[in-house]
C-alpha positions in Angstrom: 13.8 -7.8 9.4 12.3 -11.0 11.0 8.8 -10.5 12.1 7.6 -12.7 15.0 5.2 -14.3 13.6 4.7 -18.1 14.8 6.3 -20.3 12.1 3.2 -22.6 11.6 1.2 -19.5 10.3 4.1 -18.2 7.8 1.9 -21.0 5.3 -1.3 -19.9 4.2 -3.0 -22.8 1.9 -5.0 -20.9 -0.7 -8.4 -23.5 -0.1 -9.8 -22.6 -4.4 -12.2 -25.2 -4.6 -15.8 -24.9 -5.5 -17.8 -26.0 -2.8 -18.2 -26.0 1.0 -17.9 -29.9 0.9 -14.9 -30.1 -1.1 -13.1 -26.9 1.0 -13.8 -29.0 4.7 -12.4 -32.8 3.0 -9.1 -30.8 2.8 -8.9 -28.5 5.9 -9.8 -31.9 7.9 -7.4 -33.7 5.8 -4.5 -31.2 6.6 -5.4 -31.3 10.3 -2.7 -29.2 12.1 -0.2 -29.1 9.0 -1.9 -25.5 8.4 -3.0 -23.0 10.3 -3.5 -19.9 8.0 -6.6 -20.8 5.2 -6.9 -18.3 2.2 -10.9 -18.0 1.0 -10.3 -16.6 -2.5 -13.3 -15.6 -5.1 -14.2 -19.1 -6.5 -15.4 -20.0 -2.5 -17.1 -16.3 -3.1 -19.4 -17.1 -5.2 -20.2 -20.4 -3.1 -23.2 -20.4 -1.4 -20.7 -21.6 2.0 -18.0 -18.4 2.0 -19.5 -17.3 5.3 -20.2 -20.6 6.5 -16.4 -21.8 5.4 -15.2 -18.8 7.4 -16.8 -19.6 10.4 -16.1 -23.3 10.4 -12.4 -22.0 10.1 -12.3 -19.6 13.4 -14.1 -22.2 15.5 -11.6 -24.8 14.8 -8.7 -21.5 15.7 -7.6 -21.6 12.2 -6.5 -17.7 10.6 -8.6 -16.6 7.2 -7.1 -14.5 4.4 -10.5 -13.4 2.8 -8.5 -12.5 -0.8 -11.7 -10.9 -2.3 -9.6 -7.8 -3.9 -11.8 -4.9 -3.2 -11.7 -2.2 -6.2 -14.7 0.5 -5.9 -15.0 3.5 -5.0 -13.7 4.7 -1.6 -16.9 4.8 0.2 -18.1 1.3 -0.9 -14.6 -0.2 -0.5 -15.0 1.1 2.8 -18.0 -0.2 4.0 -17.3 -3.5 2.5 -13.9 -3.8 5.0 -15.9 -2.7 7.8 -18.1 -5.5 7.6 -15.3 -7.8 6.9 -13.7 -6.4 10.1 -16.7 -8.0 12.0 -16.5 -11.7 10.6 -13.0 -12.1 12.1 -11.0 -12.2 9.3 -7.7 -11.7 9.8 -6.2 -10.5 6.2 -8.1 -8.8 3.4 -7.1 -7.4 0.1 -7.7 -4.3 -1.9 -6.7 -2.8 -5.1 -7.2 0.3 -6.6 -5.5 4.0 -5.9 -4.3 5.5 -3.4 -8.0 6.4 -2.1 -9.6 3.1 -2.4 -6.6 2.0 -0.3 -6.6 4.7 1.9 -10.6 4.5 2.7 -9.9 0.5 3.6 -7.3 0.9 5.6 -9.1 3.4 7.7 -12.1 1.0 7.6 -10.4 -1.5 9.2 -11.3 -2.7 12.5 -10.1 -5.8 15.3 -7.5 -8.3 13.9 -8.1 -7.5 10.5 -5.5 -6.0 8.3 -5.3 -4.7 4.4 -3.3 -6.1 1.9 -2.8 -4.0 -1.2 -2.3 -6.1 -4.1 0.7 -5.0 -6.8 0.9 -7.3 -9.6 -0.6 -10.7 -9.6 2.1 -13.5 -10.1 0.5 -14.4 -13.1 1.8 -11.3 -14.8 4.9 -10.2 -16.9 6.2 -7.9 -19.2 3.8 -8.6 -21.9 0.9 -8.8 -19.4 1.7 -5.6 -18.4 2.4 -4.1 -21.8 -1.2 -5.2 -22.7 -2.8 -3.2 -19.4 -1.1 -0.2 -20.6 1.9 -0.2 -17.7 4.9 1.5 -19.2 7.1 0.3 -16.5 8.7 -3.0 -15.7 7.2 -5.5 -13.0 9.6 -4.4 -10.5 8.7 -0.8 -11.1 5.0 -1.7 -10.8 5.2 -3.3 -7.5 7.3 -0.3 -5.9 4.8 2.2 -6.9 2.1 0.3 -5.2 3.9 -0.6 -2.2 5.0 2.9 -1.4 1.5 4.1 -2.3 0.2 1.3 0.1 2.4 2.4 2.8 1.4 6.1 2.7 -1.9 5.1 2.8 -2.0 3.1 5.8 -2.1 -0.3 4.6 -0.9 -3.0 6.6 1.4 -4.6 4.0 1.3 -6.1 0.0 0.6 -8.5 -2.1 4.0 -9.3 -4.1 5.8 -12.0 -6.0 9.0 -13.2 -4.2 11.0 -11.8 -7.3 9.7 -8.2 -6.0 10.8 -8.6 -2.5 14.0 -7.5 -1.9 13.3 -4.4 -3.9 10.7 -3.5 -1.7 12.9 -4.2 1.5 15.6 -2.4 0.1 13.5 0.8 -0.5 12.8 1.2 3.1 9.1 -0.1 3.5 9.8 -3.0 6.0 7.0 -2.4 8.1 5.0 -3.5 5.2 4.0 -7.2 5.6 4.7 -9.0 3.0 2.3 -12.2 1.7 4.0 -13.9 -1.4 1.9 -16.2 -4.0 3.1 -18.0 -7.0 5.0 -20.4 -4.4 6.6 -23.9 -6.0 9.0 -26.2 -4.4 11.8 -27.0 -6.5 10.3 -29.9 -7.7 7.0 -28.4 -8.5 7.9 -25.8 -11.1 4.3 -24.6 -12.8 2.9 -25.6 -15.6 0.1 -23.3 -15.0 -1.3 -19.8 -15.2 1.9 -18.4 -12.4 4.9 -17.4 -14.0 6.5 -15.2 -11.6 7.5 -18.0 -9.1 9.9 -18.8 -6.5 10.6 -22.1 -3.8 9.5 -21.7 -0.6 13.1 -21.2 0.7 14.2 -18.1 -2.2 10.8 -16.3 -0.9 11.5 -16.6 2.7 15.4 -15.9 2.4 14.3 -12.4 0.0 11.8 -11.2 2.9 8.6 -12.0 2.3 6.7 -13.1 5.4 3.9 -14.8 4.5 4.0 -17.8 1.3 0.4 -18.7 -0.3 0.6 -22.3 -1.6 -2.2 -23.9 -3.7 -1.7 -25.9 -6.3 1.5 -28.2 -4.8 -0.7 -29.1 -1.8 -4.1 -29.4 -3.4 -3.2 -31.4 -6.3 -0.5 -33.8 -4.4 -1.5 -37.5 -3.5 -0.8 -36.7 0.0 -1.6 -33.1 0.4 -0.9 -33.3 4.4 2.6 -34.8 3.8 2.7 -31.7 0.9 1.9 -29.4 3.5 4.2 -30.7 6.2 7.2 -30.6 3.8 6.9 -26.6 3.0 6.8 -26.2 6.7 9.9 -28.3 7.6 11.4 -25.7 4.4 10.0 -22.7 5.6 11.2 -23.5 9.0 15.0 -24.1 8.1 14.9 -21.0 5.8 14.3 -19.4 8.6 16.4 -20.7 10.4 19.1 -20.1 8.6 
């Protein structure tokens, strides 16, 4: 299933730096290379996150305020609600079936919820350690289908997960995949579930949160501008 979703916003830059200062160098720097911005919690506990946010809209750029909710229904709620009237456009959420329930009935305007699964910087003995006595792929399943009968709007899930989810029916689920390397970028870092740009888009995911590869690159626009141009021929073919 190929949503219609303009290609220039299937790229959402994850913008985790520590300062209002640092966070507009790099959105003017990438110009019209990206449209989609994700505000994560290090920008959070900025003084700027608001300020970031709307310095984002006015310029017609999308926010994914990744904040990852987990409290109690009521409080998750009202937390979404006000979210809903900042403009945002994608939020996430974790927690059971309640928390995710209450948030996606919270939700107001152009904002939808996310629910996350397993972060990409997870595996079997991450997961061992949390007390999951299931694998990774098991994990995410259980969460998307609880995310789905709860209203949500769609998940937060490594690339490897994807076609597992597709496969189980739950394609009106939106899916936003992190952990995203180009082939010649393979991490060295905290993600170790990972995929190119092209394996993520070709498995279903719709939505690809890059970082690292275009924040740390000598020429982070020309970065940006090349997972585009590869995002844009996975599609196409």
């Amino acid at each position: 299933m190929t949503r219609a979703i303009p290609e220039s916003e299937r790229l959402i830059f994850a913008l985790d730096v520590p300062d209002a200062s640092a966070a507009i160098k790099l959105v003017n720097e990438l110009g019209d290379t990206v449209t989609f911005y994700k505000l994560g919690l290090e920008l959070a506990m900025s003084d700027d996150y608001w300020r970031l946010i709307d310095f984002l809209l006015e310029r017609g750029k999308k926010v994914f305020a990744d904040l990852k909710f987990f409290d109690i229904p009521a409080t998750t709620a009202s937390a979404v609600r006000q979210l809903s009237e900042r403009g945002v456009h994608l939020c996430t959420v974790h927690g059971n079936q309640g928390i995710m329930q209450a948030a996606a009935e919270a939700r107001t305007g152009a904002l939808k919820v996310l629910a996350v699964t397993a972060l990409t910087s997870l595996d079997r003995g991450d997961l061992d350690d949390l007390g999951f006595d299931c694998d990774v792929e098991q994990l995410v399943l259980s969460r998307a289908k609880r995310a789905f009968e709860s209203g949500c709007d769609g998940i937060v899930s490594s690339g490897m997960e994807v076609a597992a989810v597709r496969a189980s029916g739950l394609d009106k689920l939106i899916v936003v995949t992190p952990g995203i390397r180009p082939v010649d970028n393979r991490p060295t870092d905290d993600q170790k579930r990972v995929l190119s740009p092209t394996d993520a888009i070709q498995l279903g995911s719709d939505y690809l949160v890059v970082g690292r590869p275009i924040r740390n690159a000598s020429d982070p626009r020309a970065a940006a501008a090349a997972i585009q141009y590869e995002i844009s021929q996975a599609l196409s073919a």
